[in-house]
C-alpha positions as a printed NumPy array, in Angstrom:
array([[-11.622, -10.374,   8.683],
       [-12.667,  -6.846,   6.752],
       [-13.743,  -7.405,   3.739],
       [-11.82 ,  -4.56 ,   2.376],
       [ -8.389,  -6.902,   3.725],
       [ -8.834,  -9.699,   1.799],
       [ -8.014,  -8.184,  -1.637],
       [ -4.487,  -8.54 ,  -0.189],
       [ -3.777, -12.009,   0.643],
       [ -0.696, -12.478,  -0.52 ],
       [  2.406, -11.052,   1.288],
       [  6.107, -11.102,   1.983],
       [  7.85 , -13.723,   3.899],
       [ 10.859, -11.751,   4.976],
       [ 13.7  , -14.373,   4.491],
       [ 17.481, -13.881,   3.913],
       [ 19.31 , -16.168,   1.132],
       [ 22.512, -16.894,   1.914],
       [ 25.058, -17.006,  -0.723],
       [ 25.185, -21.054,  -1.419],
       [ 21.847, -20.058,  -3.036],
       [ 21.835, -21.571,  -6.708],
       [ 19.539, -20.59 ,  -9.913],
       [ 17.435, -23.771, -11.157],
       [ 18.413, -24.799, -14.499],
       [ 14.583, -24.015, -15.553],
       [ 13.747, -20.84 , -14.88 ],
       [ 10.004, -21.517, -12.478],
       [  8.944, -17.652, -13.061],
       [  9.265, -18.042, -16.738],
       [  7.637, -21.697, -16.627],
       [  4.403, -20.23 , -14.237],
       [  3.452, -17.346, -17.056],
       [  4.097, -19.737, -19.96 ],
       [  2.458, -22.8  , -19.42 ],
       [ -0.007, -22.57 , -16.651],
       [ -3.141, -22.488, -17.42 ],
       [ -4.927, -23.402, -14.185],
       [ -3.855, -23.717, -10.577],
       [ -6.228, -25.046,  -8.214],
       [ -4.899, -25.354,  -4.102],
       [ -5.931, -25.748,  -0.467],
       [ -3.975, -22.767,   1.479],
       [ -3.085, -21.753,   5.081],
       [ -2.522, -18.149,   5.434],
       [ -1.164, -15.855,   8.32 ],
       [ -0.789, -12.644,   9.297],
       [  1.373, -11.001,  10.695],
       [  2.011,  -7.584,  12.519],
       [  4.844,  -5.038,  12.033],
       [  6.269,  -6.86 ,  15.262],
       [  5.747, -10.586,  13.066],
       [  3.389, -11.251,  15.97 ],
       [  0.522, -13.298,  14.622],
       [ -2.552, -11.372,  13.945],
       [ -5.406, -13.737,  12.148],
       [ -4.591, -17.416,  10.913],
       [ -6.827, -18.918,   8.09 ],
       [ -7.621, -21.839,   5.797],
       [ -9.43 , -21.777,   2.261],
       [ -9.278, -22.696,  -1.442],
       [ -7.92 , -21.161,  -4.374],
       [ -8.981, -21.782,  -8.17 ],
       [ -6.928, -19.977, -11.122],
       [ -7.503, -20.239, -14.593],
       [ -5.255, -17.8  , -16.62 ],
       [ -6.325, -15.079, -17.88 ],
       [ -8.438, -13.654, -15.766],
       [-10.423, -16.009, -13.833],
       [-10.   , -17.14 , -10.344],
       [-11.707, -17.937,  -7.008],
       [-10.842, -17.238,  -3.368],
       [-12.921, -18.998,  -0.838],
       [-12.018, -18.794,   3.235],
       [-13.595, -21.   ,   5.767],
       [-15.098, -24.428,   5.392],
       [-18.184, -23.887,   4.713],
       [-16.992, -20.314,   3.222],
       [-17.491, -17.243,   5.155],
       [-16.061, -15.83 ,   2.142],
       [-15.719, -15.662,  -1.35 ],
       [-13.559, -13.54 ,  -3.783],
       [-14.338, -14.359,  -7.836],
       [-13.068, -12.652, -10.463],
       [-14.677, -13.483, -14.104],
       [-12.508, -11.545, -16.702],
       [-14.737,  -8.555, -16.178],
       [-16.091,  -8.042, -12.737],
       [-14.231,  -9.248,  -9.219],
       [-17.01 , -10.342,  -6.844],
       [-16.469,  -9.778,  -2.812],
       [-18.939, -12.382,  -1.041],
       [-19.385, -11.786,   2.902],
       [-21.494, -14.412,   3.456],
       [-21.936, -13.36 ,   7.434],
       [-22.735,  -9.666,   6.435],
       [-25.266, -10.925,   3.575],
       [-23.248,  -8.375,   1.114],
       [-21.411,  -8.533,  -2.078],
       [-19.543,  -5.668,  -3.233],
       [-19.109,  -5.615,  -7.507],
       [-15.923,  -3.968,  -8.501],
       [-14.523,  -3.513, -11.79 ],
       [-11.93 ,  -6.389, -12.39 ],
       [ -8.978,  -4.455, -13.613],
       [ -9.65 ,  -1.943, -10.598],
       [-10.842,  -4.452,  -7.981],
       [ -7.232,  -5.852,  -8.183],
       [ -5.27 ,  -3.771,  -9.772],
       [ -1.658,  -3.754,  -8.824],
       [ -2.184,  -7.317,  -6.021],
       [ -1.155, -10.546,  -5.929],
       [ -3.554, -11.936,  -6.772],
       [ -4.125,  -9.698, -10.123],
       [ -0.452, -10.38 , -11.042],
       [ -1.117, -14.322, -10.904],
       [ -4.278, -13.818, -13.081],
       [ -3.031, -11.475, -15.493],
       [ -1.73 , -12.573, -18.956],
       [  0.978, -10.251, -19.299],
       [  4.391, -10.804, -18.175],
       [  5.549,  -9.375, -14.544],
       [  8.494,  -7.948, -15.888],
       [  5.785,  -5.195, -17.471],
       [  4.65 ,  -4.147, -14.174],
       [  7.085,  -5.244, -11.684],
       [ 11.035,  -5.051, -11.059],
       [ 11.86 ,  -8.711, -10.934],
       [ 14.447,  -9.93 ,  -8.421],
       [ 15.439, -13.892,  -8.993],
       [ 16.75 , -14.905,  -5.6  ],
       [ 17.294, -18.216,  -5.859],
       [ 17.242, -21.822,  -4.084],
       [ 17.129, -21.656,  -0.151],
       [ 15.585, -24.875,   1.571],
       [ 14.33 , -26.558,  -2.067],
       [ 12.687, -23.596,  -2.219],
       [ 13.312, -21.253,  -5.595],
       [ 12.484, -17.225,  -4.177],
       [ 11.646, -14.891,  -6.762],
       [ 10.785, -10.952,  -5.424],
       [  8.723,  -8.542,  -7.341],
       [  8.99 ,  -5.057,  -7.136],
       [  6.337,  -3.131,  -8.1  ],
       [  6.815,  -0.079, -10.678],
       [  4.157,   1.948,  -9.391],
       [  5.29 ,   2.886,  -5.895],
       [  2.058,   4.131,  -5.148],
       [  0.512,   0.434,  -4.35 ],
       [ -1.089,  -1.366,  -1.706],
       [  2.09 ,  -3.142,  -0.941],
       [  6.275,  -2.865,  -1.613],
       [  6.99 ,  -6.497,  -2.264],
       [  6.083,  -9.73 ,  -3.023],
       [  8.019, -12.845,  -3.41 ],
       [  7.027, -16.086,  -4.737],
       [  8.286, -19.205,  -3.459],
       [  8.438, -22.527,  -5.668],
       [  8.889, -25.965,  -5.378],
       [ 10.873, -27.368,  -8.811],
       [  8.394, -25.268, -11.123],
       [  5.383, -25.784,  -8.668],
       [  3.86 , -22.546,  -7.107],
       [  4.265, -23.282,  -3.678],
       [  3.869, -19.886,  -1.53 ],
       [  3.094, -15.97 ,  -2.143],
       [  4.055, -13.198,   0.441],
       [  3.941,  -9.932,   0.923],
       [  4.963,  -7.02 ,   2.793],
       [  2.492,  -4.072,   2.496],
       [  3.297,  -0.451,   3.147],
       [  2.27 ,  -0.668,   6.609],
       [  5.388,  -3.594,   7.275],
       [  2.322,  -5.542,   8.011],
       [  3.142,  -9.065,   6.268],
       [  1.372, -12.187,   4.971],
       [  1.955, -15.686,   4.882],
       [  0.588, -18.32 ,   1.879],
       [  1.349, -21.349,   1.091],
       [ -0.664, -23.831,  -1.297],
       [ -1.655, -27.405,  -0.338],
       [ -2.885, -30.381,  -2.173],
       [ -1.694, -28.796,  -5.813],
       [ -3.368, -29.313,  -9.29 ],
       [ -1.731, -28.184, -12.475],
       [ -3.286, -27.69 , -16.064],
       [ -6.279, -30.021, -14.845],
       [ -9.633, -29.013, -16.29 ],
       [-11.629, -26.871, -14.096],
       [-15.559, -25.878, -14.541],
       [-16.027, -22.314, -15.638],
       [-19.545, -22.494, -14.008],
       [-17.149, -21.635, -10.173],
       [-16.001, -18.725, -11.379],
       [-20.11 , -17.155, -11.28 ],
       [-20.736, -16.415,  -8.119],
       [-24.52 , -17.223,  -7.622],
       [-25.926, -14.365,  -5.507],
       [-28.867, -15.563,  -2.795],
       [-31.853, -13.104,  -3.018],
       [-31.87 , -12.097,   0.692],
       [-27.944, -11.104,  -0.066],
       [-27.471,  -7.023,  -0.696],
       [-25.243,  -6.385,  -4.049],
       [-23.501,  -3.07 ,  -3.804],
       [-22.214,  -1.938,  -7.321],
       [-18.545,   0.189,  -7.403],
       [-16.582,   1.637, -10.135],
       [-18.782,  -0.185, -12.796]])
C-alpha cells in the first residue's frame, strides 16, 4: 500500500435503505460527538475498485482519543503507522525506513479520519444525511461542504450508539470498506501511543511544517 493511500481509509459502502428503515430513538451521531472520548478497535478493511472488484484487503488497530489524538497501525507486527498528536500527523513506513511529518490540520484535513478526531460538530463541515436502521445497523451519510475533497461521501454505520463501520466513496468511485472489531468505549488509554518513537536508521521527511 502507498503511503500517500492510507490517509484515506475510510470509505463508502454503497448500500440502498429501503423504506421500513426506522430512526433510533437516540440519535448515535449526536451520542458519538458528545460523549466519546476514546475509541479503541481491531479493523478489517477493503478496497474496492470502480468495478467493486477487490483491490487490497487489510487488518490493523485503531486508537482515538477526542480531540485530536489517534493512531492507525496496519499489519501485525505493523508495516505501518499513522499518529496524529494534536499538532503533527506522523506517516510511519516501516518497510521504506521513512516517516513523512505533516501538519495535523493539513495532514488530514477534510478525511475520515480528521472528522472522527475533530472536536467540532460535522454538521460545520459536512451536509449530514440520517439514513436510518437497515440490518441493526443505524447509516448516517456525510456530505462534505467543500466539494473540492479527497472524497464525495462517507457514511457511518452504528450498532445501538456503537461505531461500528466507516466508508467511503472517493472521487475516483474507488470505495472502502471498515469495520471495527473487539470495541472499547471511554476506557483510559496511555497518551505515551500517540508519540511515535522514531528509530535512528529511519529517514524523517518534514512537510508543510
Amino acid at each position: 500500500m502507498k503511503m500517500y493511500s492510507v490517509l484515506w481509509f475510510f470509505l463508502f459502502f454503497g448500500m440502498t435503505l429501503n423504506s421500513s428503515s426506522v430512526i433510533a430513538e437516540i440519535d448515535p451521531l449526536d451520542s458519538f460527538f458528545e460523549s466519546t472520548e476514546t475509541f479503541s478497535a481491531d479493523f478489517q478493511q477493503t478496497v474496492l475498485g470502480e468495478n467493486r472488484e477487490v483491490l487490497q484487503e487489510s487488518m490493523g488497530r485503531f486508537v482515538l482519543q477526542r480531540p485530536g489524538r489517534l493512531l492507525w497501525t496496519y499489519g501485525e507486527p505493523p508495516e505501518q503507522m499513522i499518529v496524529a498528536d494534536g499538532n503533527r500527523l506522523w506517516v510511519y513506513d516501516v518497510s521504506l525506513e521513512q516517516v513523512v511529518v505533516r501538519r495535523q490540520d493539513k495532514g488530514l484535513g477534510a478525511t475520515p479520519a480528521g472528522l472522527l478526531a475533530d472536536g467540532k460538530r460535522p454538521e460545520q463541515s459536512y451536509l449530514v444525511e440520517r439514513l436510518g436502521i437497515q440490518q441493526g445497523i443505524y447509516w448516517v451519510s456525510l456530505f462534505p461542504k467543500d466539494s473540492e475533497g479527497p472524497f464525495s461521501q462517507i457514511q457511518l454505520g452504528f450498532d445501538k450508539e456503537v461505531l461500528r463501520f466507516v466508508q467511503m466513496l472517493d472521487q475516483l468511485e474507488q470505495v472502502t470498506r471498515v469495520q471495527f472489531k473487539n470495541i472499547l468505549v471511554n476506557q483510559d488509554i496511555d497518551e505515551q501511543i500517540f508519540v511515535l518513537d522514531v528509530p535512528s536508521h529511519v529517514d524523517v521527511i518534514t512537510e508543510d511544517l
